[in-house]
C-alpha positions in Angstrom: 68.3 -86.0 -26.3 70.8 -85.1 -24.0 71.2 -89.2 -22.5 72.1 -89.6 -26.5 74.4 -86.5 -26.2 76.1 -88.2 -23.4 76.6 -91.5 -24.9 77.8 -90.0 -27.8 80.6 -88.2 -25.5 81.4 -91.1 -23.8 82.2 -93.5 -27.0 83.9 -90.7 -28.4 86.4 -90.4 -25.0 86.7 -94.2 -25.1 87.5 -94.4 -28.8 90.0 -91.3 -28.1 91.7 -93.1 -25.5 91.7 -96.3 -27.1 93.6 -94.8 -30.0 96.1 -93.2 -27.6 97.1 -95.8 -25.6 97.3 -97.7 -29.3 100.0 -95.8 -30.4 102.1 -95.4 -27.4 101.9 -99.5 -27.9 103.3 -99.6 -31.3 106.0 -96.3 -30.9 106.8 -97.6 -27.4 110.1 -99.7 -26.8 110.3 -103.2 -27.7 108.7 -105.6 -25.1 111.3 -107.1 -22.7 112.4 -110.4 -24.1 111.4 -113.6 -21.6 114.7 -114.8 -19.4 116.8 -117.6 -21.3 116.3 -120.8 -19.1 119.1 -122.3 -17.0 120.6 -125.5 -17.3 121.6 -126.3 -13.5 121.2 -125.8 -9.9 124.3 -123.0 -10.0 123.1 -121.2 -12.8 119.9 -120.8 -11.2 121.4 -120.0 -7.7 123.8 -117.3 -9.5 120.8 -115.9 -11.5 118.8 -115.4 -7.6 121.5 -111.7 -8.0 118.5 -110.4 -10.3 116.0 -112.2 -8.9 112.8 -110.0 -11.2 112.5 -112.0 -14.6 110.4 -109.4 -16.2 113.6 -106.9 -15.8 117.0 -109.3 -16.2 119.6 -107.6 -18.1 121.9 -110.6 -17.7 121.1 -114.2 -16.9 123.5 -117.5 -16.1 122.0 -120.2 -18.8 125.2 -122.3 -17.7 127.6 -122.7 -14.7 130.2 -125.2 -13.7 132.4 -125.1 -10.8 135.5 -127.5 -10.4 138.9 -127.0 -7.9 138.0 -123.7 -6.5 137.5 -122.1 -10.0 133.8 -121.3 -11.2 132.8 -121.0 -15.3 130.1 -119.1 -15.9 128.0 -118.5 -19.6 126.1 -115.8 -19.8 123.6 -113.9 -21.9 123.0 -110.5 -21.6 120.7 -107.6 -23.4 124.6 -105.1 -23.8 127.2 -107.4 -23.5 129.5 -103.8 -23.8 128.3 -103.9 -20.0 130.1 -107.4 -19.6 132.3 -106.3 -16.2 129.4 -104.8 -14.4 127.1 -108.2 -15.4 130.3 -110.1 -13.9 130.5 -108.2 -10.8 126.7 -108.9 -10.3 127.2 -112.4 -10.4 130.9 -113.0 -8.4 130.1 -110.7 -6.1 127.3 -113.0 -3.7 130.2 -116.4 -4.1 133.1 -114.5 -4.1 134.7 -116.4 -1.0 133.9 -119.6 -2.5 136.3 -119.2 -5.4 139.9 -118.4 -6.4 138.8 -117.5 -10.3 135.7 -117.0 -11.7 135.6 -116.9 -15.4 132.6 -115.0 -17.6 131.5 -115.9 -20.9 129.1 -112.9 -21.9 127.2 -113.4 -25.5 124.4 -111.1 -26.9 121.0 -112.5 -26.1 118.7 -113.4 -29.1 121.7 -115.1 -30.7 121.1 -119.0 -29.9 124.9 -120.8 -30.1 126.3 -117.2 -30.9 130.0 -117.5 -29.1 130.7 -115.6 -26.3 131.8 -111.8 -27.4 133.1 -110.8 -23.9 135.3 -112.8 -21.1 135.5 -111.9 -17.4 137.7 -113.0 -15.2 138.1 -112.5 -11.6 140.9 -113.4 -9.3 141.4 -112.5 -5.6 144.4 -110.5 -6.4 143.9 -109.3 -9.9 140.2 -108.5 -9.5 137.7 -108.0 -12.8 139.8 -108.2 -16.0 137.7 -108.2 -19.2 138.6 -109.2 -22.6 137.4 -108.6 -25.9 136.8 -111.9 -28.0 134.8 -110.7 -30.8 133.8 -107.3 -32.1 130.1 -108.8 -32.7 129.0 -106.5 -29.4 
């Protein structure tokens, strides 16, 4: 009798906690989305800033880099946070570069254009501008 007792307790904590960690699944946030791929050498070597994939908040799918200037696209999860994404990445190459110009557009949006441009200049620092109101 009291072996049954026990197993009795012991499915009952298991289906209890079951249940709980159940529904801290489906009222928890979203899962993270998976990294957008890069398409060169650069964009992966700007990306090595925020080097944990299971945590990016921004990510270089593109880079080019011609005559001392750099081009960068970007996706990131809150493109409103375009300058500090920008700084992220120009930061580490900095000395390489006389302008570094950021295209920022809202992840989840495949060809979606850019909704935020960085630039960066030795003298005239992080400038951002607005291109769409889409973020």
């Amino acid at each position: 009798m009291t072996l049954r007792l026990f197993s009795a307790a012991v499915v009952t904590w298991a289906v209890g906690l079951s249940l709980f960690v159940a529904v801290l699944r489906w009222t928890g946030a979203p899962p993270h989305p998976p990294r957008p791929p890069s398409t060169s050498a650069l964009a992966r070597a700007l990306n090595a800033a925020q080097p944990d994939d299971r945590a990016w908040r921004w990510s270089v799918t593109h880079a080019q880099a011609s005559q001392g200037a750099l081009v960068v696209d970007a996706v990131a999860l809150d493109p409103t946070e375009a300058v500090a994404h920008a700084r992220a990445i120009v930061e580490p190459v900095r000395f390489k570069y006389t302008e570094v110009l950021v295209y920022v557009r809202p992840t989840g949006a495949p060809g979606a254009l850019a909704s935020r441009r960085v630039q960066w200049t030795p003298g005239g620092g992080y400038v951002e501008m607005i291109l769409s109101n889409a973020q």
